[in-house]
C-alpha positions as CSV (number, residue, x, y, z in Angstrom):
1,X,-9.5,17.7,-18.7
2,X,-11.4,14.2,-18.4
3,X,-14.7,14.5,-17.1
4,X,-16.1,12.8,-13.4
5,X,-14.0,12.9,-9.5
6,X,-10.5,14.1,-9.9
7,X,-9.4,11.1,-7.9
8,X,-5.5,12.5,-8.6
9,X,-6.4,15.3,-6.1
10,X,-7.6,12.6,-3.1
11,X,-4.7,10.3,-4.4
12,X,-1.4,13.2,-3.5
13,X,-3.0,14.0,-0.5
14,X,-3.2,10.2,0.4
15,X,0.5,9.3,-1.4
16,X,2.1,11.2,1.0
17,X,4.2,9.2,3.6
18,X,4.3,11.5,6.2
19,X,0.2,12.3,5.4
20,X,-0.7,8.7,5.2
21,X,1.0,8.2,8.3
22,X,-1.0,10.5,9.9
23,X,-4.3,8.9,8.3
24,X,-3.6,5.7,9.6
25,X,-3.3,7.0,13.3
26,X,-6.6,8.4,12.8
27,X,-8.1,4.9,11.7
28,X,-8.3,4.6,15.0
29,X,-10.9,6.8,15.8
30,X,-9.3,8.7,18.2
31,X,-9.3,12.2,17.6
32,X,-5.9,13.3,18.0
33,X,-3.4,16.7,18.5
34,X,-1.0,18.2,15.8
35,X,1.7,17.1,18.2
36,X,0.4,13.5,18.4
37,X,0.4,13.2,14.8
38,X,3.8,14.8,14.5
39,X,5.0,12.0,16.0
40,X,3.0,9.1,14.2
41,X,4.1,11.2,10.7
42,X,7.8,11.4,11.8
43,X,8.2,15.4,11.3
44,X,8.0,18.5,12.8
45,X,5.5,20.2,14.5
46,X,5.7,23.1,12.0
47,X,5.7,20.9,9.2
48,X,2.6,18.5,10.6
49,X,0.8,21.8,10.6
50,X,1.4,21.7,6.6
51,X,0.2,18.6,6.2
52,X,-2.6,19.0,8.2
53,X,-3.7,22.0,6.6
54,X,-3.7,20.3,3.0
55,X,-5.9,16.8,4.6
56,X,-8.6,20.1,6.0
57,X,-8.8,21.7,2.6
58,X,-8.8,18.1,1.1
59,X,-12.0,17.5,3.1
60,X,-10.0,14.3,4.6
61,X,-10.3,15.2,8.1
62,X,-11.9,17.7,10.4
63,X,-11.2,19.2,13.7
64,X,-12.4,20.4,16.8
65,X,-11.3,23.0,19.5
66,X,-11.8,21.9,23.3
67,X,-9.9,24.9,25.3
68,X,-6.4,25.1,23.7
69,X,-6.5,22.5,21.9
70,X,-7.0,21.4,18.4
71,X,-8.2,17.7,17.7
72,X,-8.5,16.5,14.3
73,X,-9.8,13.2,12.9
74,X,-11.2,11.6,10.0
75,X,-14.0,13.4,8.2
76,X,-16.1,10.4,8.0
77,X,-16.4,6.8,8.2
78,X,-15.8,7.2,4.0
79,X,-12.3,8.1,4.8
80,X,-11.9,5.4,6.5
81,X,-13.2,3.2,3.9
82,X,-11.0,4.3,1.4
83,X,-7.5,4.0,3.8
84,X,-8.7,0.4,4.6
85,X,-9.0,-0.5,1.2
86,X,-5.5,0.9,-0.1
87,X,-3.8,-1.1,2.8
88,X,-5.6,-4.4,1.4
89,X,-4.2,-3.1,-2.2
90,X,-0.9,-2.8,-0.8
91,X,-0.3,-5.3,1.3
92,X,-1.7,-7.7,-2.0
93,X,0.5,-6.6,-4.2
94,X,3.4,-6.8,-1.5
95,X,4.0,-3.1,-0.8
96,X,4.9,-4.0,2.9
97,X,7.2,-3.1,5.6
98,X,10.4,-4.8,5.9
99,X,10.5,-5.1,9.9
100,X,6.5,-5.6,11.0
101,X,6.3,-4.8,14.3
102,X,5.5,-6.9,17.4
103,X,1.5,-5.7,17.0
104,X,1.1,-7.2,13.7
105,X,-0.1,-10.7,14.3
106,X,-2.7,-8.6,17.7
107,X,-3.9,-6.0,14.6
108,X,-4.3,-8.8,12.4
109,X,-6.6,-10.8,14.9
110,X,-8.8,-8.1,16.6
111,X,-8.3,-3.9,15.5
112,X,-10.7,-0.6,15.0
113,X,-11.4,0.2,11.8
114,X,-12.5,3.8,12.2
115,X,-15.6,2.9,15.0
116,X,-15.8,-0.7,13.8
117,X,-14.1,-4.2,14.1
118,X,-11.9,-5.5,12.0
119,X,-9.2,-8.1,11.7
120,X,-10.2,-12.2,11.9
121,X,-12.8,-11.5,14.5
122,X,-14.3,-8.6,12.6
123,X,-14.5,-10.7,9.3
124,X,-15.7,-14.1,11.3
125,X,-18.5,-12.0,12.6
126,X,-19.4,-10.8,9.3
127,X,-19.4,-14.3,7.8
128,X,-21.2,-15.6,10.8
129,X,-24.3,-12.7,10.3
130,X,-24.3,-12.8,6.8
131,X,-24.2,-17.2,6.8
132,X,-27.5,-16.9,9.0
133,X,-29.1,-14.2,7.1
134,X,-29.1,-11.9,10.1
135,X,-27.9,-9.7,7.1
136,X,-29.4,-10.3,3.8
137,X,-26.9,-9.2,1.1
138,X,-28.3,-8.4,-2.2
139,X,-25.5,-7.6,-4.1
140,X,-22.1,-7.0,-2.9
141,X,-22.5,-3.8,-2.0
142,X,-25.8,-3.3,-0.5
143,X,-27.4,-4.9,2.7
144,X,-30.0,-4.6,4.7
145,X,-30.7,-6.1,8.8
146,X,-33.7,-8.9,8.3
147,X,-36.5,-9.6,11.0
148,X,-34.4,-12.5,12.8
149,X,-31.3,-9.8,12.5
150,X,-33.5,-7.5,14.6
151,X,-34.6,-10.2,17.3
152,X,-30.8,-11.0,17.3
153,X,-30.1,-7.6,18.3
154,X,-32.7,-7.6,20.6
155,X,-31.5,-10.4,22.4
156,X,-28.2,-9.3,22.8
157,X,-29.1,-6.0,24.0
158,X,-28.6,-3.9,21.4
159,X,-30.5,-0.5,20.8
160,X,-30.6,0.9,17.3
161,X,-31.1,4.5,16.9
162,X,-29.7,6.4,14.5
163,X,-30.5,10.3,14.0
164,X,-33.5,10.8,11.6
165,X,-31.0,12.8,8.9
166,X,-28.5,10.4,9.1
167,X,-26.9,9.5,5.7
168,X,-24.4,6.6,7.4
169,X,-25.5,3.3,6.6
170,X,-27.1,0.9,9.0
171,X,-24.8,-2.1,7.5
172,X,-21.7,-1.5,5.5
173,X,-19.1,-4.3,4.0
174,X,-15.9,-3.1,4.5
175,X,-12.7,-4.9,2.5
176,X,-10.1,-5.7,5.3
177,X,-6.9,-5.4,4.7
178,X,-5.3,-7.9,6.5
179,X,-7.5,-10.9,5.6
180,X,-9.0,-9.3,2.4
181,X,-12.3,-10.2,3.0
182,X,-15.3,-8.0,4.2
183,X,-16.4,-6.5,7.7
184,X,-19.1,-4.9,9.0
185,X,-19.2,-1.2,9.2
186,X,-22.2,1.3,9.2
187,X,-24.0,2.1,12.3
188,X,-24.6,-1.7,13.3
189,X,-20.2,-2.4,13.8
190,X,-20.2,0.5,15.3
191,X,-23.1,-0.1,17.9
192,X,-21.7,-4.0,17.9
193,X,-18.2,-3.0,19.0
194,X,-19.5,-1.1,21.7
195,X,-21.4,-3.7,23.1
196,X,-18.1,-5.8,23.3
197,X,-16.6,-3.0,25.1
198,X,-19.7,-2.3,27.7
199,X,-19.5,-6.3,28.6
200,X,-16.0,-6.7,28.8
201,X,-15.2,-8.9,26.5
202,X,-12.7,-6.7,24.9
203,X,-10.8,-3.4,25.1
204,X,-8.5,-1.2,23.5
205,X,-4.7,-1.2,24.0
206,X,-3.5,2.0,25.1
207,X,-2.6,4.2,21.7
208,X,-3.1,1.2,19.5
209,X,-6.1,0.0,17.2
210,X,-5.7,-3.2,18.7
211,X,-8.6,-4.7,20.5
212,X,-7.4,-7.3,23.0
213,X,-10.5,-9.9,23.9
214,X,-10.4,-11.4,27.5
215,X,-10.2,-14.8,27.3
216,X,-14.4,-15.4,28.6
217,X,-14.6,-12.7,25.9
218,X,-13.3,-14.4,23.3
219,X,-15.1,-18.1,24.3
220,X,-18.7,-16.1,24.5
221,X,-17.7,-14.0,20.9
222,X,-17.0,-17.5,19.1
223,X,-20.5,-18.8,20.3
224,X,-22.2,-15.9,19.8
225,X,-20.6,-15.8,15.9
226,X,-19.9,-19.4,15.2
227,X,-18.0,-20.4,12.2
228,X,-20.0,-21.9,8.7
């Protein structure tokens, strides 16, 4: 046996249909029921359990009791990472499906990546921080909020705190799928998505990643992240 990850393991789990189907509901960082994700997986409650059981042991997702219920969702924002990035590689190399459906061009525009934003507007606002080194990049993977970043912030009335023993990232690049360039992620998306929300400039669809800006929203999000 080859030394290092035994990637194979993650990849079964993933290469499922009816287990990747389930995956992809919970990119929308809703926690949701075995019965919800029956139905998004296209199988039987009995069998969902199955699959659900493997993604646990898997360390893919977690749950949580409230009353009767079970709730599961993705383990972590790393999860989430990884689904994003196989739907860029697939959708590159033209592993798509044959009838999109009428959310497409709305997922492609503005969605929730895990807690984050993704889509054009995600990836504008990336561009737009990162083109006036509000995020200083030092390589492709690491990068790190700068002094005018933090007066930004401030400005716009964002808090940071993050809990002292946090290991999530402050800012994260994320590959997007549907316009295969990077997002933000980390704790900063997250807390910037959220401020969308809490001015109205946005919301989410009802059981849909999509994010649907208000047109005020979307006037004061283009000035607020102008284009290079």
């Amino acid at each position: 046996m080859k030394d290092g990850p035994d990637i194979a393991q993650i990849g079964g789990l993933i290469g499922d249909p009816a287990r990747a189907n389930m995956l992809t509901a919970l990119m929308s960082g809703k926690a949701l029921t075995a019965t919800e994700l029956a139905q998004e997986a296209g199988v039987t409650p009995q069998t969902a359990s199955s699959h659900l059981a493997r993604l646990l042991d898997g360390g893919l997702i977690g749950q949580r009791k409230q009353g009767r219920h079970r709730y599961y969702a993705l383990a972590d924002e790393d999860v989430g990472t990884v689904m994003e990035a196989l739907m860029g590689l697939a959708a590159k190399n033209g592993h798509l499906r044959t009838r999109p459906g009428p959310k497409d061009p709305a997922l492609r525009k503005a969605r929730v990546c895990y807690d984050h934003l993704a889509g054009d507007f995600g990836v504008r606002m990336y561009d737009s921080l990162i083109n006036r080194q509000l995020i200083l990049q030092s390589d492709e993977e690491r990068l790190e909020l700068s002094a005018l970043g933090h007066v930004f912030l401030q400005d716009f009335g964002v808090e940071l705190t993050r809990p002292r023993k946090s290991r999530r990232p402050l800012c994260r690049a994320c590959l997007d799928w549907s316009v295969r360039k990077n997002h933000l992620a980390g704790t900063l998306g997250a807390v910037l998505l959220n401020r969308f929300f809490a001015l109205g400039w946005a919301r989410r669809l009802p059981d849909s990643r999509v994010v649907a800006f208000t047109p005020e929203g979307e006037r004061q999000f283009n000035t607020l992240f102008p284009e290079a």
